[in-house]
C-alpha positions as protocol buffer text, in pm:
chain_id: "A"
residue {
  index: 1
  type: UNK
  ca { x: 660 y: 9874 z: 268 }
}
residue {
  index: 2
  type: UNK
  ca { x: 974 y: 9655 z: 316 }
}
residue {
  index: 3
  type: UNK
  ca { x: 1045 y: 9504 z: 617 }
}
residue {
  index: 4
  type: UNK
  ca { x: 1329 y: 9640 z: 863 }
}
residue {
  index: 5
  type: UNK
  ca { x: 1539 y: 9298 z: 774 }
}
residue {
  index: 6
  type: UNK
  ca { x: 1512 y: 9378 z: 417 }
}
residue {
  index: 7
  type: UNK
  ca { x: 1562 y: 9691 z: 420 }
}
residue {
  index: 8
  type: UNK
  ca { x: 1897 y: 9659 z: 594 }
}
residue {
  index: 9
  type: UNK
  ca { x: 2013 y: 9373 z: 404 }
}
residue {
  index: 10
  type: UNK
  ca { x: 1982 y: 9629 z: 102 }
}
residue {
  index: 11
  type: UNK
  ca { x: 2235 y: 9812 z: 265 }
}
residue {
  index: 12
  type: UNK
  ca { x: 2462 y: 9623 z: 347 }
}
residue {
  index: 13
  type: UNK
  ca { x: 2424 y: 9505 z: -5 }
}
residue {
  index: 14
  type: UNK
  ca { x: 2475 y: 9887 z: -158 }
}
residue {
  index: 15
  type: UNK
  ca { x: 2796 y: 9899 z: 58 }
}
residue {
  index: 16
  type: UNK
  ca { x: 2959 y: 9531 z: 6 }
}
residue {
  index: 17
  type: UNK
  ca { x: 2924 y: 9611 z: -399 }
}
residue {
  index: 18
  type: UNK
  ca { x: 3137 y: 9884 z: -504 }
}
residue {
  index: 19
  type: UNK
  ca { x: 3074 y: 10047 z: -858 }
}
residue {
  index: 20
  type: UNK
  ca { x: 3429 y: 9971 z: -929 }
}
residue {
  index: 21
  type: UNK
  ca { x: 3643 y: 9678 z: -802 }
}
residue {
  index: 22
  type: UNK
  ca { x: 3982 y: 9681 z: -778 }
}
residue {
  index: 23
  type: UNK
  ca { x: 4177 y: 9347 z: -950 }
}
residue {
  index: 24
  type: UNK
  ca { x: 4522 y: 9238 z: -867 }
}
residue {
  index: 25
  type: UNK
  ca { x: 4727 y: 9046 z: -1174 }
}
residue {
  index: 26
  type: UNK
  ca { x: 5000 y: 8859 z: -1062 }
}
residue {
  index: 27
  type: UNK
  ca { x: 5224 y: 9124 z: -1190 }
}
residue {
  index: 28
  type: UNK
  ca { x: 5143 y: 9327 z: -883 }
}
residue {
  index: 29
  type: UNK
  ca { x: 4955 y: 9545 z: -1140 }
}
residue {
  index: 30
  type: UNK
  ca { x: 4627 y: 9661 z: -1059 }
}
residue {
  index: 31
  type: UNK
  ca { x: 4345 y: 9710 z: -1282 }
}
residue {
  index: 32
  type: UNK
  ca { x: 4005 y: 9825 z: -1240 }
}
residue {
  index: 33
  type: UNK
  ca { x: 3697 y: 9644 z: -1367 }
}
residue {
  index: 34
  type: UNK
  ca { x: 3316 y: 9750 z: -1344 }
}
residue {
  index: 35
  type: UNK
  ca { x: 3082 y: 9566 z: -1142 }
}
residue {
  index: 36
  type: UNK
  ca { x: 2706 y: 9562 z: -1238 }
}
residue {
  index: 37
  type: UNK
  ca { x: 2535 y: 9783 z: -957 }
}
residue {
  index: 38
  type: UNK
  ca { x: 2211 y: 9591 z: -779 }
}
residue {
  index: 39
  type: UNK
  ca { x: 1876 y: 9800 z: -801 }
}
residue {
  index: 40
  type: UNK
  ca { x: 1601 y: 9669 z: -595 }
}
residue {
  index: 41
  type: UNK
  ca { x: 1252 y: 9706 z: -799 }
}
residue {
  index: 42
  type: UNK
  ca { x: 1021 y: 9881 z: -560 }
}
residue {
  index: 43
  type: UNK
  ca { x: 740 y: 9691 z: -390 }
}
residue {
  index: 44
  type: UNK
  ca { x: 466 y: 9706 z: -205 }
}
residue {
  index: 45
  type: UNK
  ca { x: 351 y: 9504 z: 45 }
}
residue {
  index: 46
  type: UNK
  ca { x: 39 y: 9281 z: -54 }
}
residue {
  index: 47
  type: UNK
  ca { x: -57 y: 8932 z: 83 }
}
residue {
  index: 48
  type: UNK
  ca { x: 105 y: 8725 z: -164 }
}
residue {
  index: 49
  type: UNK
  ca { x: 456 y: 8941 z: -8 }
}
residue {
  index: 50
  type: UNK
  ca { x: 380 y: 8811 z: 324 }
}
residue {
  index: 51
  type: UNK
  ca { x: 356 y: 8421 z: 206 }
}
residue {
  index: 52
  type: UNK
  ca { x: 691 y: 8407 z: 49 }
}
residue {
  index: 53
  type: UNK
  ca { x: 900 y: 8670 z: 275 }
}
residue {
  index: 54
  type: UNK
  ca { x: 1122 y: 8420 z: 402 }
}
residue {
  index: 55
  type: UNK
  ca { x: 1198 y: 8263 z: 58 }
}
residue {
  index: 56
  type: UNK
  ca { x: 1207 y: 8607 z: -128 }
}
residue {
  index: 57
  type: UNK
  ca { x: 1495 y: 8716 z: 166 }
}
residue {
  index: 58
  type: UNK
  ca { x: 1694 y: 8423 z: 153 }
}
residue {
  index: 59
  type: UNK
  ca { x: 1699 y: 8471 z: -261 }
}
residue {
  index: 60
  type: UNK
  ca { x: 1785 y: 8827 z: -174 }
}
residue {
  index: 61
  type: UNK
  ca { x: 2101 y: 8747 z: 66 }
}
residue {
  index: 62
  type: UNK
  ca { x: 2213 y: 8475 z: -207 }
}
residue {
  index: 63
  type: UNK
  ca { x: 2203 y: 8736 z: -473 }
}
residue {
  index: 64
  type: UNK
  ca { x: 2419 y: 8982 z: -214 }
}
residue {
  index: 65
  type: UNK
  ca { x: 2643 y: 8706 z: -137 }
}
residue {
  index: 66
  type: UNK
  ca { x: 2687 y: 8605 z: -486 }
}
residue {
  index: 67
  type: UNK
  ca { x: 2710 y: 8947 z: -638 }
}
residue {
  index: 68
  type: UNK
  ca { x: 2986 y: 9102 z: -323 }
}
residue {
  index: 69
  type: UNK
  ca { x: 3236 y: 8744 z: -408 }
}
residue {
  index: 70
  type: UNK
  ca { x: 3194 y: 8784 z: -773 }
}
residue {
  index: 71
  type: UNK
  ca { x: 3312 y: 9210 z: -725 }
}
residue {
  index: 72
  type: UNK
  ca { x: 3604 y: 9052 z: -503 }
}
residue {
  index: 73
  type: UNK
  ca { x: 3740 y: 8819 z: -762 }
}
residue {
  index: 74
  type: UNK
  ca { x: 3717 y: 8976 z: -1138 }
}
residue {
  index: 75
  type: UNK
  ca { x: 3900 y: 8766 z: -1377 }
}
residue {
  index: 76
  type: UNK
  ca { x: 4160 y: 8944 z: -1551 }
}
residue {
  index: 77
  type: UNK
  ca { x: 4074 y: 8974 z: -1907 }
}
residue {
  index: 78
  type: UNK
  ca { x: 4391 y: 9108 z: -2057 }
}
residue {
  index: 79
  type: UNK
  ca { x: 4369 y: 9301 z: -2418 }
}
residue {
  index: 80
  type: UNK
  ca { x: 4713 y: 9183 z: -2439 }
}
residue {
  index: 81
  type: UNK
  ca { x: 4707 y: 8834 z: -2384 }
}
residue {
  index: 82
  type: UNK
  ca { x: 4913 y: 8604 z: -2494 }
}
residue {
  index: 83
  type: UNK
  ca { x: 4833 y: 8379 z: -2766 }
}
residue {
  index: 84
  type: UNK
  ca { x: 4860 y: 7976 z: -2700 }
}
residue {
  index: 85
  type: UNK
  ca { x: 5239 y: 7885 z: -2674 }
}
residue {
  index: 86
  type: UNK
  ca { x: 5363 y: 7607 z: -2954 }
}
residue {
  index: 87
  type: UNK
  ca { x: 5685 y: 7426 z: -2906 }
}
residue {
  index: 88
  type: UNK
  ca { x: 5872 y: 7728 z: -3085 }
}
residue {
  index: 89
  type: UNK
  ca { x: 5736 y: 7990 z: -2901 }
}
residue {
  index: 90
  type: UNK
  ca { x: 5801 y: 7777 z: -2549 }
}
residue {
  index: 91
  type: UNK
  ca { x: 6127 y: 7697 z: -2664 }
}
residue {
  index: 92
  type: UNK
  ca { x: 6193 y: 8075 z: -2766 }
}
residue {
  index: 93
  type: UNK
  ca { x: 6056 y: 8140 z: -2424 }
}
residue {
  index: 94
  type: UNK
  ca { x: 6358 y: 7881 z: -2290 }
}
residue {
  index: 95
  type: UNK
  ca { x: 6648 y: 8060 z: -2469 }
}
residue {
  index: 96
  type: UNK
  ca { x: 6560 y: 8399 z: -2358 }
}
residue {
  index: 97
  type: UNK
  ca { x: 6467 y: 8288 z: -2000 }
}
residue {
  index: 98
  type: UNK
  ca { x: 6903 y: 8147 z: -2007 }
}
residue {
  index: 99
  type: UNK
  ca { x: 6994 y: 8470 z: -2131 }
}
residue {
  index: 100
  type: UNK
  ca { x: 6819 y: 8660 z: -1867 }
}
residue {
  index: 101
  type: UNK
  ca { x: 6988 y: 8490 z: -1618 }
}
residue {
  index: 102
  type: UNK
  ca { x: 7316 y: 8467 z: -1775 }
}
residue {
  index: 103
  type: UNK
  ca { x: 7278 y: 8878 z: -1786 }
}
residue {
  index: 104
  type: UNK
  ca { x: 7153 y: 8874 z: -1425 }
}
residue {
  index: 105
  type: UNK
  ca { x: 7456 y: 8763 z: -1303 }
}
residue {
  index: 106
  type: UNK
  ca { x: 7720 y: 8932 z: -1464 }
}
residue {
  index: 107
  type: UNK
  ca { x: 7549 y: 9276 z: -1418 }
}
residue {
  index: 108
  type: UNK
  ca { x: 7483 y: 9141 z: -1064 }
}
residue {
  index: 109
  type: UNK
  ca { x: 7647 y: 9437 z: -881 }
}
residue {
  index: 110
  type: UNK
  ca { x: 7439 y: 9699 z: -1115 }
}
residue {
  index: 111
  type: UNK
  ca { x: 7100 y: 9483 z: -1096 }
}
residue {
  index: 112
  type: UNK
  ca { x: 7000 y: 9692 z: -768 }
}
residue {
  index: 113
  type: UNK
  ca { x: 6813 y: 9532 z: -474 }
}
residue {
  index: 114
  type: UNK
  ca { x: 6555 y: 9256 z: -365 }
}
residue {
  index: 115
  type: UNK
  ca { x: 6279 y: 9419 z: -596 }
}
residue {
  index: 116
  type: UNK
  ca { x: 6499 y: 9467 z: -897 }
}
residue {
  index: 117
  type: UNK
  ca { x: 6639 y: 9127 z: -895 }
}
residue {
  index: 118
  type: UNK
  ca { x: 6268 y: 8959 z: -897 }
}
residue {
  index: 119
  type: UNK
  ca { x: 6175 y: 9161 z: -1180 }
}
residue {
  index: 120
  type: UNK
  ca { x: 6454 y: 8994 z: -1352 }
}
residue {
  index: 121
  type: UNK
  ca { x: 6324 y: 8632 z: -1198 }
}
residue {
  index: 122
  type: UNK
  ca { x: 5990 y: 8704 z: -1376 }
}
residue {
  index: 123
  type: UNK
  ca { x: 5868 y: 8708 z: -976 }
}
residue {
  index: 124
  type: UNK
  ca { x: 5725 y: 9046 z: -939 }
}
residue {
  index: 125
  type: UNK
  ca { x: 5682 y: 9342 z: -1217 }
}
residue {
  index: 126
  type: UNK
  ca { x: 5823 y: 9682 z: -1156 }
}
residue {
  index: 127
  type: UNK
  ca { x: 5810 y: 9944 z: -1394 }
}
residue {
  index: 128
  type: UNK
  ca { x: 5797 y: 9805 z: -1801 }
}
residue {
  index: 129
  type: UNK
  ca { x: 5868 y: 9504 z: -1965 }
}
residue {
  index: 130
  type: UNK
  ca { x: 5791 y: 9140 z: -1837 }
}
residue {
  index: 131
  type: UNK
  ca { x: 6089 y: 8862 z: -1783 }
}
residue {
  index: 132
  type: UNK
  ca { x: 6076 y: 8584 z: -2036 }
}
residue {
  index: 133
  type: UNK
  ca { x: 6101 y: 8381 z: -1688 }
}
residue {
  index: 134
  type: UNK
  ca { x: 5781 y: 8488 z: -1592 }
}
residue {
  index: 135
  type: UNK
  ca { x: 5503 y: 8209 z: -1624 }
}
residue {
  index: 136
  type: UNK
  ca { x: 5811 y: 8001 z: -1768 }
}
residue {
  index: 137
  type: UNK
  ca { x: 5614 y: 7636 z: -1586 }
}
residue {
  index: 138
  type: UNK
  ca { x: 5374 y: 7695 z: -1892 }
}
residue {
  index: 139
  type: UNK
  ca { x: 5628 y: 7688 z: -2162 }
}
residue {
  index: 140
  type: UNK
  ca { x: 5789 y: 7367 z: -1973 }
}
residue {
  index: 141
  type: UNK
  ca { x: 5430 y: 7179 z: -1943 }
}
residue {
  index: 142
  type: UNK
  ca { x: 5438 y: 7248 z: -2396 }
}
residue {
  index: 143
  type: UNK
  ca { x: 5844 y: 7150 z: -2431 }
}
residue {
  index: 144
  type: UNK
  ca { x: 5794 y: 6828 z: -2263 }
}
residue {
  index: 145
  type: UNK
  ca { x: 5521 y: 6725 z: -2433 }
}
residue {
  index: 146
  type: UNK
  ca { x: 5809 y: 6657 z: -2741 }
}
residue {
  index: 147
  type: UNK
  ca { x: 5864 y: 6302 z: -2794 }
}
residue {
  index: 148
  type: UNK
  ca { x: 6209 y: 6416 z: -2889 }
}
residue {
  index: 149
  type: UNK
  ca { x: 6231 y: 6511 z: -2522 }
}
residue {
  index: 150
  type: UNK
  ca { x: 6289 y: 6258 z: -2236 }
}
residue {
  index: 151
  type: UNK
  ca { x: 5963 y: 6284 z: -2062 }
}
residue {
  index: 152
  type: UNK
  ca { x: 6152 y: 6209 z: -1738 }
}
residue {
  index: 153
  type: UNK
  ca { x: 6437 y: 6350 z: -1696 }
}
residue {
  index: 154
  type: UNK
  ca { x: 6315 y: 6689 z: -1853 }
}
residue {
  index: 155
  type: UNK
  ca { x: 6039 y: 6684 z: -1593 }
}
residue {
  index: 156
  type: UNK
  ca { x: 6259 y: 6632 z: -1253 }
}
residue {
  index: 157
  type: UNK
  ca { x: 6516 y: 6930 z: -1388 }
}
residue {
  index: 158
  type: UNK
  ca { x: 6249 y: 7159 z: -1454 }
}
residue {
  index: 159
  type: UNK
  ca { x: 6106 y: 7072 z: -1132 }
}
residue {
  index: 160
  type: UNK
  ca { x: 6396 y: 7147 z: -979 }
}
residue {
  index: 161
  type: UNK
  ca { x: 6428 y: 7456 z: -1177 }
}
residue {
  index: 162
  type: UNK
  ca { x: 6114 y: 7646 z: -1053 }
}
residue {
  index: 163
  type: UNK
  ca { x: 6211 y: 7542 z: -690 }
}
residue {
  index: 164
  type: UNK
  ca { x: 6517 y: 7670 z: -736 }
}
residue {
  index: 165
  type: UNK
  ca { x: 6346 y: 8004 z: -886 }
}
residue {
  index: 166
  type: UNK
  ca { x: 6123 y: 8007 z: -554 }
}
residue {
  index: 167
  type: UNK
  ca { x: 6433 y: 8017 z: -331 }
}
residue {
  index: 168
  type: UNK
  ca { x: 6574 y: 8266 z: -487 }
}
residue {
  index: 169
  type: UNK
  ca { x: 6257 y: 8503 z: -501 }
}
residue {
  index: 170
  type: UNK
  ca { x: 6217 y: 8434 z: -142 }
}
residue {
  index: 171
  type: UNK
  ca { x: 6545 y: 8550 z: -63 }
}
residue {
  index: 172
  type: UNK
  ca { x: 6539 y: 8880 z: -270 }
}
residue {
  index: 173
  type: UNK
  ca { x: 6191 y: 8977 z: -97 }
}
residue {
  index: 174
  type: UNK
  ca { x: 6339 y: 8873 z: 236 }
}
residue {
  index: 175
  type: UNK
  ca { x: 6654 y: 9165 z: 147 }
}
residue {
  index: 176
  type: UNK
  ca { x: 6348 y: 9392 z: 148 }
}
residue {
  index: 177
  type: UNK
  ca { x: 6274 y: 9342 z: 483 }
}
residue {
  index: 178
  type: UNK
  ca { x: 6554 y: 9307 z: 681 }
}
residue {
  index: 179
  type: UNK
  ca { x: 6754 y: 9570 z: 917 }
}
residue {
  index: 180
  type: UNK
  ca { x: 6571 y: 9756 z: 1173 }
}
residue {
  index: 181
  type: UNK
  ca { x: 6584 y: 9763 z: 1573 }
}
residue {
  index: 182
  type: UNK
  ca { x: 6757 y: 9477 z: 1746 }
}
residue {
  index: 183
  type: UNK
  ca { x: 7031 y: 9276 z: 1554 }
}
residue {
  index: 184
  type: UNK
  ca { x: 6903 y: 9270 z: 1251 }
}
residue {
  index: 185
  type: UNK
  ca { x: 7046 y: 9070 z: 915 }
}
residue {
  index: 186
  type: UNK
  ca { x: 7154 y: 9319 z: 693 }
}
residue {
  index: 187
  type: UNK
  ca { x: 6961 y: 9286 z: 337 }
}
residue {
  index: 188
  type: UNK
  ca { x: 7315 y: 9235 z: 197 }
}
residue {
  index: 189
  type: UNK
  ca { x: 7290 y: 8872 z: 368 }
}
residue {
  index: 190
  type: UNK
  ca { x: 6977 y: 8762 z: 154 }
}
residue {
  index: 191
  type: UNK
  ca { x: 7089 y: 8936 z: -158 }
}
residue {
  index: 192
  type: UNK
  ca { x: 7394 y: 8715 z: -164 }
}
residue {
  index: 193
  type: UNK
  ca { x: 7194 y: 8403 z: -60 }
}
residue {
  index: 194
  type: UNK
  ca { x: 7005 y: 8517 z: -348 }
}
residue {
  index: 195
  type: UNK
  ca { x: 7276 y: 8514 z: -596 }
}
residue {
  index: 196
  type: UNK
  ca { x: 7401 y: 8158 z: -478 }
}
residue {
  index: 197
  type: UNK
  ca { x: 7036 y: 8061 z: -577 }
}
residue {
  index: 198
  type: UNK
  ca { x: 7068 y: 8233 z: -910 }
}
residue {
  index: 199
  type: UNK
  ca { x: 7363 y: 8063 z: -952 }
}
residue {
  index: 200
  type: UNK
  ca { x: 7187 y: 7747 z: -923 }
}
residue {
  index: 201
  type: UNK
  ca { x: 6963 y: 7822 z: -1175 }
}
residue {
  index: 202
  type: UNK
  ca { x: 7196 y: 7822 z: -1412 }
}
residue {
  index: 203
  type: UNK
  ca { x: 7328 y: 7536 z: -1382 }
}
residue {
  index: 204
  type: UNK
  ca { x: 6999 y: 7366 z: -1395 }
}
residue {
  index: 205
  type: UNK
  ca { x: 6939 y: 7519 z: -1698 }
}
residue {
  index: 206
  type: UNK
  ca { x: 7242 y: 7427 z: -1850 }
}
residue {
  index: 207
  type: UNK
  ca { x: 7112 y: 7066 z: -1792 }
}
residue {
  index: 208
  type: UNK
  ca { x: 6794 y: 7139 z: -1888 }
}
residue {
  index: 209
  type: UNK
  ca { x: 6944 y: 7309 z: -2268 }
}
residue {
  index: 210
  type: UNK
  ca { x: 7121 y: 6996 z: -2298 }
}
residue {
  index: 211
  type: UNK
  ca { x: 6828 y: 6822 z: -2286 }
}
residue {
  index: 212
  type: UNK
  ca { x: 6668 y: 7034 z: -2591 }
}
């Protein structure tokens, strides 16, 4: 027979490990990936099960422990996925990522609110179709690597590029929030603070084109 302690560590383990775990991509998609179920051999209790209880429980917990973080955090494996970026696909990446925002601030008015503008920042993904913003660091980390490009310079304005982008995600969520009770900011405050952040961004990236 197995002990009580074992015997309720195989429950917890049974309800820590679910046959399917849910995965998050950054999107904000979800996708769900199957875990491999634990099955516990059935034993019975002899001598040599008394002389290595203690080890054969703490091997047990490990594999519990083990088995519930690895359910928690599936890496996304992606049918889809995108194929190493070269300097012309990063720099294709570039021209389309200035056109986006170019587009996102003349149709400003018509872009809708917090959650429609990040879509367009590449921050969050509603609905079809991925911003060429999105992931856009990884196409700067390949561009600079041109020794046509000057390491330096090229590196602080792209720097100040994606903190510019992070302001102005921050502010669009923040128009999803706001109102209420009280005295609340109206969401029209952020979305303009927003736009003066998108703003911004283009003229970085003016700089940063000049630089190409």
């Amino acid at each position: 027979m197995v002990s009580s302690r074992v015997a309720s560590a195989l429950a917890l383990g049974a309800a820590a490990i679910s046959p399917l775990a849910v995965a998050f991509t950054s999107h904000g998609q979800m996708i769900q990936s199957k875990t491999v179920l634990l099955h516990a051999a059935p034993t019975s209790a002899t001598s040599s099960d008394t002389m290595t209880s203690d080890s054969s429980r703490r091997s047990f917990l490990s594999t519990i422990a083990t088995a519930t973080t690895s359910a928690a955090f599936i890496p996304l494996q992606s049918a889809n996925a995108a194929a190493p970026l070269t300097q012309d696909t990063a720099r294709t990446q570039w021209k389309s990522s200035v056109t986006t925002i170019n587009s996102l601030l003349k149709n400003w008015d018509n872009v809708g609110g917090g959650d429609a503008i990040r879509k367009e920042l590449g921050t969050a993904n509603f609905g079809s179709g991925i911003s060429p913003l999105y992931q856009i660091e990884k196409a700067f980390k390949i561009i600079r690597d041109d020794d046509n490009v000057d390491l330096v310079e090229f590196t602080e304005q792209s720097e100040e590029f994606l903190a510019c982008l992070a302001r102005a995600d921050t502010m669009a969520y923040s128009a999803n929030f706001a109102g209420g009770s009280g005295k609340p900011t109206p969401p029209q405050v952020y979305i303009d603070k927003a736009r003066k952040e998108v703003e911004n961004l283009q003229t970085i990236a003016k700089s940063i084109s000049a630089l190409l």
